[in-house]
N, C-alpha and C positions, 0 to 999 in steps of 0.2 A: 695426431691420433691415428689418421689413414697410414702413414708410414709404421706407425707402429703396429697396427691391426696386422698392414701388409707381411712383414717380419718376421712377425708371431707364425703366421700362414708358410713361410716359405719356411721355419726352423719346424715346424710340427711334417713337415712333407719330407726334410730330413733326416727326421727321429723316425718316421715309419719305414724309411730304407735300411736304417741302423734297425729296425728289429725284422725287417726282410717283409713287412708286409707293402708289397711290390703293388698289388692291385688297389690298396686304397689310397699309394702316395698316386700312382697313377690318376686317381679320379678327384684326388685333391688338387694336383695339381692343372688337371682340367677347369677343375670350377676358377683355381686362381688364373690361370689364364683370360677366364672368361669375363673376370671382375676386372680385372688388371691386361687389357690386350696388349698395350703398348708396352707393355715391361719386357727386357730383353729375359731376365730373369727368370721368369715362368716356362719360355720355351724351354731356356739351357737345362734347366732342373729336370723339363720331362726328359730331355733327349740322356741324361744322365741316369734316371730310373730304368729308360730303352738299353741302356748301356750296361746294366747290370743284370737286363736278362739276355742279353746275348741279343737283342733283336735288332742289329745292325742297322736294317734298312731304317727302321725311326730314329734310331739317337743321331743319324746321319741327317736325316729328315729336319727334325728339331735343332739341331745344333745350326744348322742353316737357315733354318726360320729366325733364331735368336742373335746369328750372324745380322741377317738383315735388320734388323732392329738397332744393333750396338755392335759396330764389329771389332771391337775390342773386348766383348762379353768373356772376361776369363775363364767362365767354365763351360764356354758352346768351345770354345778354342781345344779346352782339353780334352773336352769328348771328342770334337772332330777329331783330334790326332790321337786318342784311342782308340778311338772305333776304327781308322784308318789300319793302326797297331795291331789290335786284337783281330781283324780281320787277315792278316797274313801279307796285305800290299805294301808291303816294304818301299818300295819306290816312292809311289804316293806318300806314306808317310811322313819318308826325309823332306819330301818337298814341302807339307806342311807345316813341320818342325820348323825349317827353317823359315817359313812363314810366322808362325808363332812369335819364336826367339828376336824376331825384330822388332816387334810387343812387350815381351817378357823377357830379355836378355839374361837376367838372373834369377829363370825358373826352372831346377835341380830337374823335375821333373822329364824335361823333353832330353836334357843329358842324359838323363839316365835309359828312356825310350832309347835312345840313339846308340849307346851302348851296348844294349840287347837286341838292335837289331844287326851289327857290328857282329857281334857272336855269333847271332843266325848265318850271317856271311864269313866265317871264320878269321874275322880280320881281327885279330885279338888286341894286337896293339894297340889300335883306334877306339877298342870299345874301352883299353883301360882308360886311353887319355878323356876319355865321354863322362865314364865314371868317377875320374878325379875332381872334373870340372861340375859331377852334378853336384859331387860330396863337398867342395869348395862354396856352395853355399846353402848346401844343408849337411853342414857337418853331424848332426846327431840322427841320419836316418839310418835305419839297424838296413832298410831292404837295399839300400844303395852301396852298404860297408860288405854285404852277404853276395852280391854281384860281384861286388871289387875283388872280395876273397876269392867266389869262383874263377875271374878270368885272370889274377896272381896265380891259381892253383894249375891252371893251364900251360901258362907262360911258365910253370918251373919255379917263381920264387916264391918258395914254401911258409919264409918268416914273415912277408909284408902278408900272405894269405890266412896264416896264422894271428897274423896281431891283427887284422880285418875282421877274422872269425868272433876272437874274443869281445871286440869296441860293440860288434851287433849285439852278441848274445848279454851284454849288461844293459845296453839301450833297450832290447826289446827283447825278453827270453821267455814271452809266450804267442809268439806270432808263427805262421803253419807255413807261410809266403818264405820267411827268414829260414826258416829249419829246413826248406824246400833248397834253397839257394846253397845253401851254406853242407847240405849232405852230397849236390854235390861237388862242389869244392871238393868235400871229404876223399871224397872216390875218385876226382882225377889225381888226389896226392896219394890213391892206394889203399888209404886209411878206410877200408869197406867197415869195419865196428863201431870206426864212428860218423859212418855216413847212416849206416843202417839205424842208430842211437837217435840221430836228428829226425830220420825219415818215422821211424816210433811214435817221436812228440809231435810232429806235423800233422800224424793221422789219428791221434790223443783228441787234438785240437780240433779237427774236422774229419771225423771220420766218414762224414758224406761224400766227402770230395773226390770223384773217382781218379782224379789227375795221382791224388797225394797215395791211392791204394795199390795202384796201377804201379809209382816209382818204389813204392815200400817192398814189392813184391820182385822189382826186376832187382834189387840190390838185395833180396833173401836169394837169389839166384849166384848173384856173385861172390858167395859165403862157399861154393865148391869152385877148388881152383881147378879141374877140368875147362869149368866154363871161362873162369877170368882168363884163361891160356889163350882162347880160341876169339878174345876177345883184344887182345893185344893189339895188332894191328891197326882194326877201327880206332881205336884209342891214341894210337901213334897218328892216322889219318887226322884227326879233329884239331892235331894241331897248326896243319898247313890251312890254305884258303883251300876252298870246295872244288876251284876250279884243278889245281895241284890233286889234290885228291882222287877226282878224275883221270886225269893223265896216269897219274900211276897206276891205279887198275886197270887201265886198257895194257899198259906197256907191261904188266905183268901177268894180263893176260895170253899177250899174242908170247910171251919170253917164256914161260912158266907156266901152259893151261893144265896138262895133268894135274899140277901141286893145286895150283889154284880150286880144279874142280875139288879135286879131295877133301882141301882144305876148308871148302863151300858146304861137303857133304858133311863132313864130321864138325861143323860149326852147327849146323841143324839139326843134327841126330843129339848134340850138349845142350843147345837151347831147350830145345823142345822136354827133352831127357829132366835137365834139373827146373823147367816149368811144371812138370808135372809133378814131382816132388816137393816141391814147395806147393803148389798147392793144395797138392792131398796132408799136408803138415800142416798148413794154416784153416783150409777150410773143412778137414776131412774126407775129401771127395776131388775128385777132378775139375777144376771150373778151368778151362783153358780158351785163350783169346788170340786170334793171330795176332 
């Protein structure tokens, strides 16, 4: 009956993050703590409510408390390696990924982590092979088919990022995450109508989300090819690693600084130019953001 009481406690502390009420799964799951100390459980769960408001320093906190308890707790593991994620330390991350995966070997999950932080590092190859392997054993996740398609759409092969596009949008064709992945895909294949389509329904679905208004707005931009022109380059740059990337702008700076400066001046004078146009068309007025 205690196990079941217990249960009940930890699914009703679930169901209040599924409706975003963040401060009472909080204090519930304080008291269940309090009834329940030794349960590795009650930590993981706060550090994962910590986790969904961005408040790094506790899901880090908690997940380490629930460590200590059971350190094989499957969801202190995944918070540590999201919060690791979602905080920008790439490094650390991989190190506790592969910590993880000696746990969980056939968990999609930290593939797919790895993947995207591969992309951050422009090693495109590496994050397809991350992506195969997460989809290898979650073959039906639309977020993982929507990544695959973006870094096919990268790498140049249009059909494997097309038949990607499509497996997501049947598995899951009302998620903001997937529409987010997958527009742009759209726009490194060129396809700006139907990145801009996707980026639409993404902000349909959460229109709070300033991430989702923020991309809907720079791809209203890319709808005057003025700017797509002046945009080439970078676009061309994202396909090498970062470090390449580098190199070449310095060597085409010291080769080539007139063009380059010009080329710098009249990139800002298009930005700026069709930001402001697009905002006075969506919002009325000028709302402009560096």
């Amino acid at each position: 009956m205690d196990e079941e009481k217990q249960y009940a406690q930890l699914m009703r502390i679930e169901q209040l993050c599924e409706w975003s009420r963040f401060k009472d799964a909080i204090k519930e799951t304080e008291n269940y703590i309090q009834q329940y100390p030794e349960d590795a459980d009650g930590y993981a769960l706060l550090s994962k409510v910590y986790l969904m408001l961005d408040d790094f320093e506790k899901s880090w906190h908690w997940s380490q408390e629930a460590l200590k308890k059971e350190p094989e707790n499957e969801v202190a593991w995944e918070v540590r390696v999201s919060t690791l994620y979602t905080e920008g330390k790439y490094d650390e991350a991989m190190t506790a990924i592969k910590e993880a995966l000696t746990i969980y070997p056939e968990e999609g999950h930290y593939y797919f982590l790895k993947g995207n932080i591969y992309n951050q590092r422009g090693n495109y190859k590496k994050a397809k092979e991350s992506f195969l392997v997460a989809l290898k054993f979650e073959t039906s996740n639309a977020l993982y088919l929507a990544n695959y398609s973006y870094v096919e759409s990268i790498l140049g092969n249009q059909d494997l990022a097309l038949q990607a596009e499509e497996q997501a949008l049947e598995l899951n064709p009302e998620n903001s995450t997937v529409f987010m992945y997958l527009a742009w895909a759209a726009d490194q294949r060129g396809d700006h109508l139907k990145s801009l389509h996707y980026l639409e329904n993404a902000v349909r679905l959460k229109p709070d989300n300033r991430q989702l208004r923020e991309e809907y707005l720079e791809i209203l931009q890319k709808q005057y090819k003025v700017y797509r022109l002046f945009l080439v380059p970078s676009k061309l740059l994202t396909r090498v690693k970062p470090i390449y990337a580098f190199l070449l702008w310095i060597v085409a700076c010291i080769l080539f600084k007139p063009l380059v400066v010009v080329f710098i001046v009249l990139y800002v004078l298009a930005h700026w130019t069709t930001k402001i146009i697009v905002n006075v068309k969506v919002f009325g007025r000028i709302i402009v953001k560096a």
